[in-house]
N, C-alpha and C positions, 0 to 999 in steps of 0.2 A: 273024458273031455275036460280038458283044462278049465278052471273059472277064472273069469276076468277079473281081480281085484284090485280097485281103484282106492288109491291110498293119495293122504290130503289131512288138509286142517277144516272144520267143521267148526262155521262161527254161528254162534246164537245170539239172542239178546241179551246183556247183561245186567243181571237180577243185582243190587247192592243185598250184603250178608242179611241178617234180620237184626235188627234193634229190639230190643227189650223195652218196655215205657219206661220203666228207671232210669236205664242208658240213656234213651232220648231225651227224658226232662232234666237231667244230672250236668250232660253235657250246655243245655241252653243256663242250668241255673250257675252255671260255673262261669259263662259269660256276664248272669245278670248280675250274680256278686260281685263282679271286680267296676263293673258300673256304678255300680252301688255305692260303692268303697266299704263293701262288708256288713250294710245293712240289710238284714233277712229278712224283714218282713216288708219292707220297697221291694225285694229283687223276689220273693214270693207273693207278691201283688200283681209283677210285671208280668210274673207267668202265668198266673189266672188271668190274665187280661189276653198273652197270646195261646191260650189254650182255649177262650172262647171264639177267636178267630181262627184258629187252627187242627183244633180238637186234636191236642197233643196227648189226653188222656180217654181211657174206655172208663162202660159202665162197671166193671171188675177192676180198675183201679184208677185211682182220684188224687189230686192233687195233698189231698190229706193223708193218703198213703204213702206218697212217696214223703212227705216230711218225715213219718212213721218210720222209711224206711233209711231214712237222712241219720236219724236218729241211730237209731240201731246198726248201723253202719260206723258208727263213730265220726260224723262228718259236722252233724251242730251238736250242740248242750244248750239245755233248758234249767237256767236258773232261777227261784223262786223270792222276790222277795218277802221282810219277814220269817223267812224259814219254813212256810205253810204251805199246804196245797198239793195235789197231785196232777198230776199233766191231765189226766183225761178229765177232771173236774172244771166247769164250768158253771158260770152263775146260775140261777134259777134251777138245776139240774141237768141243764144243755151240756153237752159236751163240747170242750174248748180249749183253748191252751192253758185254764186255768190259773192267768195274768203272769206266767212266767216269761223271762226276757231268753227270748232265742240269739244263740251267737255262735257263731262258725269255730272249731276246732284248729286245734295246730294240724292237725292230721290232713284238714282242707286246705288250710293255707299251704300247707308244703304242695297240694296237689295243686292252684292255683297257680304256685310258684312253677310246676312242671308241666300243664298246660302254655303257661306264657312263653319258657323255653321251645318247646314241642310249635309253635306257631312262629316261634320267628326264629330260630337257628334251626329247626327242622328244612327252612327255606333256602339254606345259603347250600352254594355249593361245596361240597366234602371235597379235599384234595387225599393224600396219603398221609401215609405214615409218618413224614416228617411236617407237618403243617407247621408244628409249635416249635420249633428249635431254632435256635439263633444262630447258628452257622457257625460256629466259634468250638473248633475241639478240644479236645485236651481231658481230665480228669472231671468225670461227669456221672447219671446215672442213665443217661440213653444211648445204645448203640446204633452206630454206623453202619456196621459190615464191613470196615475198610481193617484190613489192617497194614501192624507196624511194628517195627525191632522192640523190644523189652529197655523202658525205662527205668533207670531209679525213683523208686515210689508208686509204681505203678500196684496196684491192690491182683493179691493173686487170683480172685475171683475172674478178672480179665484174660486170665492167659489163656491162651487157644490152644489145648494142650495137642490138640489133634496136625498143627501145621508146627510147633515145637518140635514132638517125637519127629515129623519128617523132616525137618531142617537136620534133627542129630544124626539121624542115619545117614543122611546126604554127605554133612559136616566128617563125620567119624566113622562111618562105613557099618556095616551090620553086625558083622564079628564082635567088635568089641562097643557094646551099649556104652554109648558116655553122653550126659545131657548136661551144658553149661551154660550161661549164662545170655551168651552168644547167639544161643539155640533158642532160647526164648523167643515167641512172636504174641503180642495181645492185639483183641478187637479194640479199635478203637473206641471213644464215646464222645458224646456231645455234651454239654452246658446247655441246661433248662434254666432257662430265666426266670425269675421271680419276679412277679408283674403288682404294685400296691394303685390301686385302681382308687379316685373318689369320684364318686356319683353326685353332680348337684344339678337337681328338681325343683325348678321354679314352682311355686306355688301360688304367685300374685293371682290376683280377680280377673287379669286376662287372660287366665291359662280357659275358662269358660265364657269368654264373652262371643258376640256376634255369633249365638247358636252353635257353637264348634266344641265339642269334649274335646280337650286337648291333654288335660294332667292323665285319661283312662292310658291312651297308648305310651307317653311318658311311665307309667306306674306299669304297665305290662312290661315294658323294656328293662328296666329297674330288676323287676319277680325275675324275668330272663338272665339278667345279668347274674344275678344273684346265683340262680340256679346252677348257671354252666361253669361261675365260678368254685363252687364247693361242691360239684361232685366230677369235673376237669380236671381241675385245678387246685388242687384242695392247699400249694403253698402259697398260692395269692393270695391278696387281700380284695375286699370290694368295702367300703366305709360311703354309705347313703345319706346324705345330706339335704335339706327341703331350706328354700329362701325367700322369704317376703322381705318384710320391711326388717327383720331381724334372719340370723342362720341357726339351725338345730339340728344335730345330727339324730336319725332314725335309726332304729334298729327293723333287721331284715322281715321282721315278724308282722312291723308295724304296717307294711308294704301297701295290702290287699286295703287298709280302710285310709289310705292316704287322701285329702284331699284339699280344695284351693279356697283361701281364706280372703276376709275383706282386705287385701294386702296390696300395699306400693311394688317394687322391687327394688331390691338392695343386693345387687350384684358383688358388690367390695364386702359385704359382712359375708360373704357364700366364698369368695376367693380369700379372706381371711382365715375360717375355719377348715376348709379345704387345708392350705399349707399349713396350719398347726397340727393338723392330725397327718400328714404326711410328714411333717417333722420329726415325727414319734417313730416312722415305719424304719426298719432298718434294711426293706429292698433298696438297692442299689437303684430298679426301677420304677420310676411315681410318673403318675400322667394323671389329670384334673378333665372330667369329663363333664361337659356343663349344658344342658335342655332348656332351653330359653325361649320364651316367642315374643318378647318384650323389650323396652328399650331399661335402663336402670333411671331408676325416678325416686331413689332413696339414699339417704346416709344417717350411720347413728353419728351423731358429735360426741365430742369429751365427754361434753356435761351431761349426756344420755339423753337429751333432745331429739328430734329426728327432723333432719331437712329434705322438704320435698318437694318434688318438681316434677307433675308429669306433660307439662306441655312443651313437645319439644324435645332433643338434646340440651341438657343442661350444663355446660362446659363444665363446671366444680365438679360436678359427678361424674362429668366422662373423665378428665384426666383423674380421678382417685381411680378410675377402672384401667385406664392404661399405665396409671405405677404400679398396681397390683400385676399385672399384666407381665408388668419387667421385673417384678421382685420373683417371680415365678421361674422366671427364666434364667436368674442368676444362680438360680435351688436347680436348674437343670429338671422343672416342672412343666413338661406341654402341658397345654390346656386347648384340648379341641371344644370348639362349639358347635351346635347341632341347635340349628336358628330356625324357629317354626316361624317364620315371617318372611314377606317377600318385600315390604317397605325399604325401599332402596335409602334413603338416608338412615334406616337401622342396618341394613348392610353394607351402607360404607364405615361406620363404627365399628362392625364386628369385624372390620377389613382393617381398620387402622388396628384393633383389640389385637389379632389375629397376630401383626405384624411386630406390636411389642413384644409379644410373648415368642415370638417365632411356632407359633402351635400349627393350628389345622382349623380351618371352619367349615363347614356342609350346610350351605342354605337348601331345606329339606319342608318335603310336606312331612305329615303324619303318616302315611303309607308305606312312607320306606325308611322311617327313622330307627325301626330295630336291626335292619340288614345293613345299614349304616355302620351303626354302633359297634356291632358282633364286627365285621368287617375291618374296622378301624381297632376295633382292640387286638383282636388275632395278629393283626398286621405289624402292630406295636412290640406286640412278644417277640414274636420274629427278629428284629431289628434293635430291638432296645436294652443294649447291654454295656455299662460303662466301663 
């Protein structure tokens, strides 16, 4: 007697993999450091604080263990002032950190850096194979699949030896092998752009007023950018710049402990340093990428004075922001902006800004300003080849 076998899919509930408690607090302390701006012992305060309301840790391992295990991971170092002491000595006999000053490693900050990637270009949507190429053939290092007759100049790496031999025998018939010049066919290739990217990161006192973190997702998008440009991208440049009442260029390291100072804003010192270091670049393609939630309420003078003005638009300062604006443009420099503000008289400025420069602006919350970003740069590469 035949059995009846009933075949199907069989749904259960689904169980998430298991987390390990390192895993589980690593991944939260990885958040609270970039909050932070890379102070370890606020963003390991912040965890004892949600681990008493969440009980992130067991009676088999503690908050002091996983520092332990922080450690021995290679993820902080414990430095000693005066040159004394050992980590597990502590005053009276207690055991303690023994007054040394804990700080995060290069090894975290790179992960930090690939976190912030992994969170916001993990988001966008992937196209193919040709996402980054600028449409433009000719002698390159990325292939097509198309091909075309044998150039002069053409690098013999290209020749398609396989659609060659059969043009010769077509050409010259079988009997007698001849392969000339004629006969030649190569794959085509494409032109990769070189893309010189400057990052400026407002850092005035508004970037945290009215209870809003504002410089954290700013500084994640930055770690982001950074990331996917040097391991993408590795012939681009990305050059990080922060703007108060003065401009400073950062290095990519400095990233993770960025934060916002008793500062004006001084827009034209930011669009100044910006075109000086692009000045230097020798891509063909430069674009001024600028995070503002503010109006500009700063100038340095000749005599290294500073005039300031923050009630209002200040005409003196908006037009030095709209010549900058056109010096940019005569250097063949977009400058998009990415406007954390919805103050219609600061976006009719970023509209006139916008229009000297002939750039791009995105009046944006905080939520979507790294898909933005990623979006508009990709897009850039695409298209931007002179």
């Amino acid at each position: 007697m035949a059995m009846n076998i009933r075949k199907g899919f069989r749904f259960e509930t689904y169980e998430a993999p298991e987390q390990s408690v390192f895993d589980r607090l690593f991944d939260i302390f990885q958040e609270l450091i970039t909050h932070t701006s890379g102070d370890f012992d606020e963003a390991i305060d912040w965890l004892r604080e949600l681990d008493k309301e969440y009980e992130l840790t067991t009676e088999n391992y503690t908050i002091e263990d996983f520092i332990e295990d922080l450690k021995a991971k290679g993820y902080i170092r414990e430095e000693f002032k005066d040159g004394g002491g050992d980590a597990q000595d502590g005053e009276d006999g207690e055991e303690g950190s023994g007054g040394g000053d804990i700080s995060i490693t290069a090894k975290m900050e790179r992960i930090i850096r690939q976190r912030a990637l992994d969170q916001i270009f993990g988001k966008l949507k992937r196209s193919g194979a040709g996402n980054h190429k600028t449409g433009k053939s000719g002698q390159g290092d990325e292939h097509t699949g198309d091909l075309r007759e044998y150039r002069y100049g053409d690098g013999l790496e290209n020749i398609s030896m396989t659609e060659s031999l059969k043009n010769a025998q077509i050409n010259h018939g079988v009997g007698s092998f001849h392969l000339s010049e004629n006969d030649l066919v190569v794959e085509d290739t494409q032109h990769k752009a070189q893309m010189s990217t400057i990052l400026m990161i407002d850092i005035s006192h508004s970037m945290i007023l009215y209870g809003e973190d504002r410089i954290t997702p700013a500084k994640k998008v930055a770690m982001a950018l950074a990331e996917l440009i040097t391991t993408r991208y590795p012939k681009d440049t990305l050059d990080i710049l922060v703007f108060g009442n003065d401009a400073w260029p950062i290095p990519i390291k400095d990233l993770p402990y960025l934060k916002v100072g008793p500062y004006h804003t001084n827009t034209v010192a930011g669009l100044q340093l910006a075109m000086d270091m692009l000045r230097r670049k020798r891509n063909t393609n430069k674009q001024i990428f600028m995070i503002t939630d503010g109006k500009p309420s700063c100038l340095r003078m000749p005599d290294g004075t500073y005039y300031k003005n923050s009630v209002g638009l200040d005409d003196f300062i908006v037009e030095k922001c709209y010549n900058m604006a056109r010096q940019a443009r005569k250097l063949h420099i977009p400058i998009t902006t990415f406007m954390i503000a919805q103050d219609p008289y600061l976006m009719q400025f970023i509209r006139h800004f916008t229009e000297a420069n002939k750039g791009k602006a995105f009046f944006t919350g905080l939520k979507g300003l790294g898909e933005m970003i990623f979006e508009d740069y990709e897009a850039n590469r695409k298209k931007r080849l002179k």
